[in-house]
Residue frames as qw, qx, qy, qz and C-alpha x, y, z in Angstrom:
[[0.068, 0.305, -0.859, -0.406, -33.42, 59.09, -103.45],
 [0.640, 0.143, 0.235, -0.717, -36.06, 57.36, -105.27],
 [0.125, -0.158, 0.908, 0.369, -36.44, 53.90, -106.53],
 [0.649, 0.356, -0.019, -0.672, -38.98, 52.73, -109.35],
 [0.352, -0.106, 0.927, -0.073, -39.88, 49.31, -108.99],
 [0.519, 0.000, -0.579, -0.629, -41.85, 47.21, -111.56],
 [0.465, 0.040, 0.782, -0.414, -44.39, 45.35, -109.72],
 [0.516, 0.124, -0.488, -0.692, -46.43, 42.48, -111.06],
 [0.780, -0.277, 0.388, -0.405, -48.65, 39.48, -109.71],
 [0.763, -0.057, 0.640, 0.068, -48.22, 35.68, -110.38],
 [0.543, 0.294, 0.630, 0.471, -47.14, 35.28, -113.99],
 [0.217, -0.003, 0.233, 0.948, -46.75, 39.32, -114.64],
 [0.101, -0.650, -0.637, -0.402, -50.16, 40.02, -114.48],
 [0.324, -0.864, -0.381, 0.059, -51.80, 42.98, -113.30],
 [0.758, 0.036, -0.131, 0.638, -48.72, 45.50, -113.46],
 [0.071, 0.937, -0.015, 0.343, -47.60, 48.85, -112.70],
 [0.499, 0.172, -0.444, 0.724, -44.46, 50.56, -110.88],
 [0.550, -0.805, -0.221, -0.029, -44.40, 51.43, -107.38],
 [0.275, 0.707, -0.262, 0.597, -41.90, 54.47, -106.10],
 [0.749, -0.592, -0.134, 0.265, -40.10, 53.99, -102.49],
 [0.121, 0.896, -0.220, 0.367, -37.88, 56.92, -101.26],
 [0.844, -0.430, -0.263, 0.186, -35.10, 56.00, -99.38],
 [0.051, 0.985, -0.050, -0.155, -32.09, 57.92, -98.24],
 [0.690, 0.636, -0.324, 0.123, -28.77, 58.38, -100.03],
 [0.490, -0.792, 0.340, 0.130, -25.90, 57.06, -98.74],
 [0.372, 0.497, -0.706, -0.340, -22.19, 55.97, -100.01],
 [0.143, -0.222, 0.906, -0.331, -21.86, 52.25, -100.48],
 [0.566, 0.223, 0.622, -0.494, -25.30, 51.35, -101.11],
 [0.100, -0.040, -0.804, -0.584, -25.86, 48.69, -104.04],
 [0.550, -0.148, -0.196, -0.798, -29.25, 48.45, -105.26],
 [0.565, 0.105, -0.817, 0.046, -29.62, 45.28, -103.75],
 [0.278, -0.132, -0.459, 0.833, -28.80, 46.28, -100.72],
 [0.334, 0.076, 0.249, -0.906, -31.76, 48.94, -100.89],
 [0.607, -0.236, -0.673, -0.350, -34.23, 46.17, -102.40],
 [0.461, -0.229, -0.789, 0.335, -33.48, 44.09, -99.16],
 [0.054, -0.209, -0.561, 0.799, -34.63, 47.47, -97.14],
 [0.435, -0.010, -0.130, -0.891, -37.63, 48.15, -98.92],
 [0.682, -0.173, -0.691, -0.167, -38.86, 44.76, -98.87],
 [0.281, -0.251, -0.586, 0.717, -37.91, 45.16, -94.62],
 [0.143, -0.385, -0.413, 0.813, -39.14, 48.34, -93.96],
 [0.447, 0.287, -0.161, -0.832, -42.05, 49.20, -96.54],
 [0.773, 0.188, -0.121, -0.593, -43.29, 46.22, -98.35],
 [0.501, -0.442, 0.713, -0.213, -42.83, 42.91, -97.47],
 [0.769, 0.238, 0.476, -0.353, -43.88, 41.53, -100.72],
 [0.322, 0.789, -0.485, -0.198, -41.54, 42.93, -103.21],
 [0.958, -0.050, 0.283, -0.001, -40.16, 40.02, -105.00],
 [0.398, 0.722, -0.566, 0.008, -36.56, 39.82, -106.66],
 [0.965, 0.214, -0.104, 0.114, -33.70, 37.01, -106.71],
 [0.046, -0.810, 0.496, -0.309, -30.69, 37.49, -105.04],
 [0.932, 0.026, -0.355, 0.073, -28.02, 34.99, -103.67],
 [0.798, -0.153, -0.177, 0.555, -24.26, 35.03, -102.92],
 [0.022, -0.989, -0.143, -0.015, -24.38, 39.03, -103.16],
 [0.554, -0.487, 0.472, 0.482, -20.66, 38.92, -104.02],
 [0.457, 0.590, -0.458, -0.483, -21.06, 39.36, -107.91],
 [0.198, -0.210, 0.957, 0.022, -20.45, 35.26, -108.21],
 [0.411, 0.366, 0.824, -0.137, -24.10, 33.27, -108.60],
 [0.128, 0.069, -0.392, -0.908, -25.43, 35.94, -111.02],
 [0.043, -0.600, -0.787, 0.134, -28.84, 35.45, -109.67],
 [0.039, 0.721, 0.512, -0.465, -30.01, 38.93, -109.12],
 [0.161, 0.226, 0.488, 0.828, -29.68, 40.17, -112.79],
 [0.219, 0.737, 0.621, -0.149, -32.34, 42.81, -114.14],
 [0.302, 0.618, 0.217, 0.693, -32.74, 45.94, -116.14],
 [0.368, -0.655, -0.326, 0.574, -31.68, 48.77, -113.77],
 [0.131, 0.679, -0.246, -0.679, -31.95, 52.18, -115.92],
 [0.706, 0.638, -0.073, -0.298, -32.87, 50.14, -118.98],
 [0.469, 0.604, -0.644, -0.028, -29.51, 48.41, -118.94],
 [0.956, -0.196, -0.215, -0.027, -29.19, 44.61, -117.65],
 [0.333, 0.657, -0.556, 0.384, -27.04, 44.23, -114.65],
 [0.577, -0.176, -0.699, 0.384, -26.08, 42.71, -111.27],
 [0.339, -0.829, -0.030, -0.443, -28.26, 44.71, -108.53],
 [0.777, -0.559, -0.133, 0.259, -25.75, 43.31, -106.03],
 [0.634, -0.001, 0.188, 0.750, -22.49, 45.00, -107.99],
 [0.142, 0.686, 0.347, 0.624, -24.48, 48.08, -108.91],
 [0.144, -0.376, -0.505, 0.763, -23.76, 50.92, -106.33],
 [0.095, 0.827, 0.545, -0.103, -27.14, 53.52, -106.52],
 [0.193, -0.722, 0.192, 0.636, -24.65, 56.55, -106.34],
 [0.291, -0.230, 0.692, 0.619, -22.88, 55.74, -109.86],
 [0.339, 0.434, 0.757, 0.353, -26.36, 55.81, -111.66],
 [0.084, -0.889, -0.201, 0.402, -26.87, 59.40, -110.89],
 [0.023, 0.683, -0.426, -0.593, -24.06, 60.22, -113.12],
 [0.502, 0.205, 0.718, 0.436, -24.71, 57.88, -116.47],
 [0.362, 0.559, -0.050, -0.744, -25.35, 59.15, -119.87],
 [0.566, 0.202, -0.534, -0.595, -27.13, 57.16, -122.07],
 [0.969, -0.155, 0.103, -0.162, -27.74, 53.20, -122.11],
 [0.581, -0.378, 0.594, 0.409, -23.82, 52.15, -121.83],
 [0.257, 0.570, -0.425, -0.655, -23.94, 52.61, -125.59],
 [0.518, 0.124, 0.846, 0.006, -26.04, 49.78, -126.17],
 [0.199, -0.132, -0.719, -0.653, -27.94, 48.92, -129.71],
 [0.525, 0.038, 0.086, -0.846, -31.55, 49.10, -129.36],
 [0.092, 0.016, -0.943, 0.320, -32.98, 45.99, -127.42],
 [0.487, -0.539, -0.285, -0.625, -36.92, 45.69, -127.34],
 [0.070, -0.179, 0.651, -0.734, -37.58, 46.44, -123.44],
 [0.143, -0.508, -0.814, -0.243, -40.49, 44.74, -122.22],
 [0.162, -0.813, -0.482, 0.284, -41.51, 47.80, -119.83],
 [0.521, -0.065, 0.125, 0.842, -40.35, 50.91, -121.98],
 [0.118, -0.723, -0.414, -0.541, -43.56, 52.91, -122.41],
 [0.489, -0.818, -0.225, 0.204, -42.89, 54.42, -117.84],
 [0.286, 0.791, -0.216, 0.496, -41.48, 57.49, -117.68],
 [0.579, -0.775, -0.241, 0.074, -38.70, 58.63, -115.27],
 [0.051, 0.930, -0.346, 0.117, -36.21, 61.05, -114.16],
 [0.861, 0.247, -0.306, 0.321, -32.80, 59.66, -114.50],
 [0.363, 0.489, -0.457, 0.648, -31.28, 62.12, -112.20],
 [0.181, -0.419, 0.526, -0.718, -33.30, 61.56, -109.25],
 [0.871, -0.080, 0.345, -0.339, -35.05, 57.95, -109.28],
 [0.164, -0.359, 0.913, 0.099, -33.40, 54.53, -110.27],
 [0.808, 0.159, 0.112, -0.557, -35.78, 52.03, -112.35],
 [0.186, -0.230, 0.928, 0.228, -35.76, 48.75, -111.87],
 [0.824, 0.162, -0.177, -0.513, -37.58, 45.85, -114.00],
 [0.905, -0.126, 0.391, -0.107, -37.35, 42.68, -114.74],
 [0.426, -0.398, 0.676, 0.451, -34.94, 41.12, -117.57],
 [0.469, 0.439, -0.267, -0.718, -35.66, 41.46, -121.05],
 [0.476, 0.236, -0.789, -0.309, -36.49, 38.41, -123.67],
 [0.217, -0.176, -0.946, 0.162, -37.46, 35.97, -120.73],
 [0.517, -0.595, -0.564, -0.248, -41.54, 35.48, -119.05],
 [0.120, -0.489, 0.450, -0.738, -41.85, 37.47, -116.02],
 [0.309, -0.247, -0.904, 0.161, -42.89, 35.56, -112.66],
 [0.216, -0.939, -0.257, 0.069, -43.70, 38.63, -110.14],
 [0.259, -0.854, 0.267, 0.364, -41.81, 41.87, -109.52],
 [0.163, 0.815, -0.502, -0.242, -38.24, 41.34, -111.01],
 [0.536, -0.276, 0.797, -0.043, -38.00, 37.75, -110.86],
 [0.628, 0.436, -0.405, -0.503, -38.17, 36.26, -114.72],
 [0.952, 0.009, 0.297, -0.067, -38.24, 32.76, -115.75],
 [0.160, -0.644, 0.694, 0.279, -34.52, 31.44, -116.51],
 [0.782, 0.183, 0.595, 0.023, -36.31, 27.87, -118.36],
 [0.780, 0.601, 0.175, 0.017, -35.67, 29.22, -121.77],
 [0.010, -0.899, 0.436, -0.046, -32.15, 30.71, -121.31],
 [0.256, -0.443, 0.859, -0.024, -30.97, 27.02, -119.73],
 [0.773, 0.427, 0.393, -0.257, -32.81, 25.41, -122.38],
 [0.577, 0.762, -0.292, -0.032, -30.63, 26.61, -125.04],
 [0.097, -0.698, 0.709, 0.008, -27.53, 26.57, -122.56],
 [0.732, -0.196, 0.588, -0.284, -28.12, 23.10, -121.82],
 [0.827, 0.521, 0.207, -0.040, -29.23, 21.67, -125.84],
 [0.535, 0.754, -0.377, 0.056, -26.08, 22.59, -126.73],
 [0.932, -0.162, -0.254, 0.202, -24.25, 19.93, -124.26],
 [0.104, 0.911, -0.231, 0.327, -21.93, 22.16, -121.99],
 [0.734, -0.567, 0.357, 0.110, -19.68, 19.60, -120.07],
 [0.002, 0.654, -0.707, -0.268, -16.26, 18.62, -120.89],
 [0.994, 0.073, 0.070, 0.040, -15.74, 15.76, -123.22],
 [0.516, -0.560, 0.612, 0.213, -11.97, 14.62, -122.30],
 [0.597, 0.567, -0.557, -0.109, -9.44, 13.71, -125.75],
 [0.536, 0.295, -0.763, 0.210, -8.44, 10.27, -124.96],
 [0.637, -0.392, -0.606, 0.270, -8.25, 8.02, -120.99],
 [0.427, -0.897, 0.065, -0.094, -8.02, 9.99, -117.87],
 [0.566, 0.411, -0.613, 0.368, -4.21, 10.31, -117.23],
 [0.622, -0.071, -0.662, 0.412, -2.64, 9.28, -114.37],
 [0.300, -0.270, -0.279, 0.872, -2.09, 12.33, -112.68],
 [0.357, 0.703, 0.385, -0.480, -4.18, 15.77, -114.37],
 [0.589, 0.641, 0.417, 0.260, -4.37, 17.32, -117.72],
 [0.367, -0.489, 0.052, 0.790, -1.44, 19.94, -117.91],
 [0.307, 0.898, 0.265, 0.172, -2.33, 23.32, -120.20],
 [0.327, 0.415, 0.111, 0.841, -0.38, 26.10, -121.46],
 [0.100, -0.376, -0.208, 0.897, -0.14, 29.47, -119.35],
 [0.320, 0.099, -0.372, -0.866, -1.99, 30.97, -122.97],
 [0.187, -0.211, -0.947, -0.157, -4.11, 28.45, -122.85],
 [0.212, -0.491, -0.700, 0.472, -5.56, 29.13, -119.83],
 [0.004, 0.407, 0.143, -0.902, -5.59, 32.58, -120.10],
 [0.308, 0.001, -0.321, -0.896, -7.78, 32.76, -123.32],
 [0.381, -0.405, -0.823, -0.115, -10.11, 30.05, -121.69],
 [0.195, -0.338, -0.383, 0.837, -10.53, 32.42, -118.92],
 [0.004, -0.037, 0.531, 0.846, -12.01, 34.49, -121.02],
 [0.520, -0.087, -0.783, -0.330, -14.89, 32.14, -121.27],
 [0.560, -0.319, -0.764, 0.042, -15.04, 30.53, -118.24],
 [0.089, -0.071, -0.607, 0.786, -15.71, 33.49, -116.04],
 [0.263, -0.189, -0.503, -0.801, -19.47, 33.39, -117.32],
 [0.071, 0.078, 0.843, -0.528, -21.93, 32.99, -114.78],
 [0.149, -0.501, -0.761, -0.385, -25.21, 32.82, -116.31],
 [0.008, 0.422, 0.591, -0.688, -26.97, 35.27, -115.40],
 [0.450, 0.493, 0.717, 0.202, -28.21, 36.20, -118.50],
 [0.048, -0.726, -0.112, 0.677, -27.57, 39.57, -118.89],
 [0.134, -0.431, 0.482, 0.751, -26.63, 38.79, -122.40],
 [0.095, 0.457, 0.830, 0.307, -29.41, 37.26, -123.41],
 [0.063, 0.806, 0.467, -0.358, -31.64, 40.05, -122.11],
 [0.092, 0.801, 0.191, -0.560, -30.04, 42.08, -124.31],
 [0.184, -0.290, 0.673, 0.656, -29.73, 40.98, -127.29],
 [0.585, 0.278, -0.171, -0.743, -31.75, 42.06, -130.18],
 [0.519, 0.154, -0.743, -0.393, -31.52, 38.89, -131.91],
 [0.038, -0.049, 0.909, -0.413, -32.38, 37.06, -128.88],
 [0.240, 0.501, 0.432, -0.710, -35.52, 38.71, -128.65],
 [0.599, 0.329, -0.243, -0.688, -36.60, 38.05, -132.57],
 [0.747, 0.264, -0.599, -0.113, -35.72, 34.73, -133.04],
 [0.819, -0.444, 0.232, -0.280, -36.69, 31.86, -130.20],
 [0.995, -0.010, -0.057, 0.076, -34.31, 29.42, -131.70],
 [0.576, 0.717, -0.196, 0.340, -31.47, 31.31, -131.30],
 [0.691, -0.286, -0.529, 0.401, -29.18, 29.83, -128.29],
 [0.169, -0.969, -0.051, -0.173, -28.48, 33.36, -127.54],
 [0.227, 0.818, -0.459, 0.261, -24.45, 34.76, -126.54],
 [0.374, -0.594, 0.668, -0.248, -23.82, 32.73, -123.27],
 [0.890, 0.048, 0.439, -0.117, -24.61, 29.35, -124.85],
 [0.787, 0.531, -0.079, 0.304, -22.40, 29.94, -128.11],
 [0.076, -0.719, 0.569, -0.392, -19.52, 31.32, -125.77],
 [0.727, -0.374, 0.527, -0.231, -19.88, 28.26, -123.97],
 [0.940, -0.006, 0.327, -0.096, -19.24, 26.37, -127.07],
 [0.510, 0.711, -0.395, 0.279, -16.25, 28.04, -128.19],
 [0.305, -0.717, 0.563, -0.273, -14.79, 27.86, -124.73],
 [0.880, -0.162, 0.446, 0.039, -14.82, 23.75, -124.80],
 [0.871, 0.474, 0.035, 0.125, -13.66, 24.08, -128.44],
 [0.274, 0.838, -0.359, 0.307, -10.65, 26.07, -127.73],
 [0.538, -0.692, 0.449, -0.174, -9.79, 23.65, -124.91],
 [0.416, 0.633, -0.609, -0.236, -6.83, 21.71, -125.53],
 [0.199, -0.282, 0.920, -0.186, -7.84, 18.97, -123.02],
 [0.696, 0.284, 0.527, -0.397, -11.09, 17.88, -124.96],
 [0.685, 0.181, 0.686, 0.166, -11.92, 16.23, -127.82],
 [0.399, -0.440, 0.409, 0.693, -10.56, 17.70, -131.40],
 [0.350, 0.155, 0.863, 0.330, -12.96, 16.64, -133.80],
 [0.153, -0.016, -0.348, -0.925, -14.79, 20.01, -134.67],
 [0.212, -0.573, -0.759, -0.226, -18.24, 18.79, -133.06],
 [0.192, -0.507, -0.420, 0.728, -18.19, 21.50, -130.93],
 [0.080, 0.463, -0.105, -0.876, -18.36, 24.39, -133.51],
 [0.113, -0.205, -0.908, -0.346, -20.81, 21.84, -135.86],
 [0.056, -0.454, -0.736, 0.498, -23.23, 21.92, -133.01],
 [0.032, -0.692, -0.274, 0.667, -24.01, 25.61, -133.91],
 [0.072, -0.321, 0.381, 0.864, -23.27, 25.66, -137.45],
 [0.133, 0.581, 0.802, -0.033, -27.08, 26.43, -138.51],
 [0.021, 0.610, 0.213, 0.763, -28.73, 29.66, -139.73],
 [0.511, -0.705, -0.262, -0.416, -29.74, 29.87, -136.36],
 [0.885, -0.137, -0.100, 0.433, -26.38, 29.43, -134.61],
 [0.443, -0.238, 0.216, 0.837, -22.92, 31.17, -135.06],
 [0.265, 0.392, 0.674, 0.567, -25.11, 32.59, -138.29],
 [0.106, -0.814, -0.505, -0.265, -27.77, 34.29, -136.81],
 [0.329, -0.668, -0.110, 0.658, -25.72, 37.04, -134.55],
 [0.332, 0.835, 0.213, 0.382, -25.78, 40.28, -136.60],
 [0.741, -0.037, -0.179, 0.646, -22.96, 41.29, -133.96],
 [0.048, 0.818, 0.141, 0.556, -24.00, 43.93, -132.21],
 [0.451, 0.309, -0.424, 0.722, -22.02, 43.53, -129.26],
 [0.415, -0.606, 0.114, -0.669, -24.43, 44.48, -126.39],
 [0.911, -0.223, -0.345, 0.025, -23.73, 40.91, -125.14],
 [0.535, -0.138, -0.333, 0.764, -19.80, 42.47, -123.79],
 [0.084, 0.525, -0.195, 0.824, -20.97, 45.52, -122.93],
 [0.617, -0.484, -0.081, -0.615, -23.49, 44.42, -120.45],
 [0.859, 0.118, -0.460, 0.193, -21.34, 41.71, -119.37],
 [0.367, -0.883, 0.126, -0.266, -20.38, 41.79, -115.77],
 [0.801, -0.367, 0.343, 0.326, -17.35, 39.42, -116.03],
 [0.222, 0.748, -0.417, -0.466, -16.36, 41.27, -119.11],
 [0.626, 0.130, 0.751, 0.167, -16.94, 37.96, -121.58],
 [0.325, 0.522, -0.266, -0.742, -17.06, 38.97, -125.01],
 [0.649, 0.356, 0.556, -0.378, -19.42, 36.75, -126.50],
 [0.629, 0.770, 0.024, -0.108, -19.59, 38.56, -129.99],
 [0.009, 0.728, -0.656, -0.199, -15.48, 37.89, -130.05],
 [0.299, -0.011, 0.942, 0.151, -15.91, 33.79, -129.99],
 [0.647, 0.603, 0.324, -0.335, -18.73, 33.94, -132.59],
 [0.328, 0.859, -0.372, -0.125, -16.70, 35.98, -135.12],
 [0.356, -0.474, 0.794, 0.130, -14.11, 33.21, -134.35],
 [0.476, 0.188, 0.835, -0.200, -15.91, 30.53, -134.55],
 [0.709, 0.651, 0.195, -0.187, -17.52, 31.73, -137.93],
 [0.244, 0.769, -0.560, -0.191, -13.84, 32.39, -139.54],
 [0.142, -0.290, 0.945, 0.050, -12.67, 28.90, -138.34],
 [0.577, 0.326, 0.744, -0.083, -15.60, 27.26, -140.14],
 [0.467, 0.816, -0.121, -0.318, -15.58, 29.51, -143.10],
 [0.206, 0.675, -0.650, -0.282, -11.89, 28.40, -143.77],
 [0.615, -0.219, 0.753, -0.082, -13.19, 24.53, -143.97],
 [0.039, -0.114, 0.836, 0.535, -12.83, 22.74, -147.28],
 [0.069, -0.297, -0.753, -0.583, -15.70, 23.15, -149.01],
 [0.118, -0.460, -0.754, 0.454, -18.22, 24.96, -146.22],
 [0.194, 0.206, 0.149, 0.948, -20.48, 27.36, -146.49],
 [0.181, 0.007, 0.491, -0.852, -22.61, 29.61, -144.50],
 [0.194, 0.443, 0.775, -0.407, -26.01, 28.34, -143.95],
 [0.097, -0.427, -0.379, -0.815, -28.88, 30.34, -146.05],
 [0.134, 0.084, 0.609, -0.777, -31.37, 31.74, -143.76],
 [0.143, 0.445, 0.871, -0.153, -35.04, 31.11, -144.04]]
């Protein structure tokens, strides 16, 4: 078994891919075989990697061309894929290196964001957006006494939402992400449907304001690679599409023009 690693120095410079052979076994997540190449071949190999439990979404990257969790990814299961999970065409920053899908594994780094070294990418412009768009709870009214009681449904379509762990897989693969800097990108407008739809915050339609811009709710062209690549199954392109209908049907609104 063969992995094909992007290697690159301080700030991506100087690149090329380096090939480590290791051997097959079940059970083994790509992670998991990073951590032994980096042991037992090259002690420099750089990548990002935390709670190795699918949870922190730290050790995103493009594994076969398709953004995922190398801790959740077993090595076995990419031997059998066909195609790119039926994704839309995503500029890749390293798509010009050939290799055999049926007997090497290529990893890179994450699309759309500044590479540091190796697989490790710079996350400043991803929690830039998340951030500009104010993701904390703003509470309707005093703190009661006791807590804020919710609907069973409630919950359940916040769920939805709130298993997002930034890891950016959806940003990395979205087209639009990748033409247009100003565009918060899927996990930051999911984040601001998920406060709007909560029935313990504040009512007053600044949430879905926030975003209503040509460059906002507007600018997705809904192609939907944001849930497929999704490793908590969030569906991004579903609260958009909301979120544009429930501002469409406001008294007098109307969609942004685009530049």
């Amino acid at each position: 078994m063969k992995l094909k690693i992007f290697r690159s120095g301080n700030g991506g410079s100087d690149t090329h891919y380096d090939v480590f052979t290791l051997p097959e076994r079940p059970g083994l997540s790509v992670l998991s075989a990073l951590a032994e190449i980096k042991q037992q071949f090259d002690e420099t190999l750089t990548f990002r990697y935390s709670c190795r439990g699918a949870v922190c979404g730290t050790c995103g990257m493009l594994i076969n061309k398709v953004p995922r969790l190398a801790c959740r990814t077993q090595v076995s299961s990419l031997f059998h894929e066909t195609g790119q999970a039926g994704l839309a065409p995503f500029p890749e920053q390293h798509n010009a290196v050939p290799w055999d899908p049926q007997s090497e594994v290529l990893l890179e780094p994450l699309p759309n964001l500044p590479v540091i070294r190796d697989l490790v990418v710079d996350m400043s412009e991803f929690f830039r957006h998340y951030r500009l768009l104010g993701p904390v709870f703003i509470p309707a009214g005093p703190a009661p006494d006791n807590e804020r009681p919710m609907d069973p449904t409630a919950v359940k379509e916040l769920e939805v939402y709130t298993n997002c762990i930034l890891c950016a897989a959806c940003f990395s693969a979205c087209p639009v992400s990748a033409e247009n800097p100003r565009y918060p990108g899927p996990a930051a407008l999911a984040k601001i449907y998920r406060f709007h739809i909560d029935p313990r915050e504040s009512r007053d339609g600044s949430r879905l304001l926030s975003a209503d811009s040509p460059d906002g709710w507007w600018a997705c062209r809904f192609y939907s690679n944001c849930a497929k690549v999704c490793p908590k199954s969030v569906t991004p392109n579903v609260a958009i599409g909301k979120a544009r209908k429930e501002l469409s049907s406001l008294p007098g609104h109307r969609e942004p023009e685009r530049e």
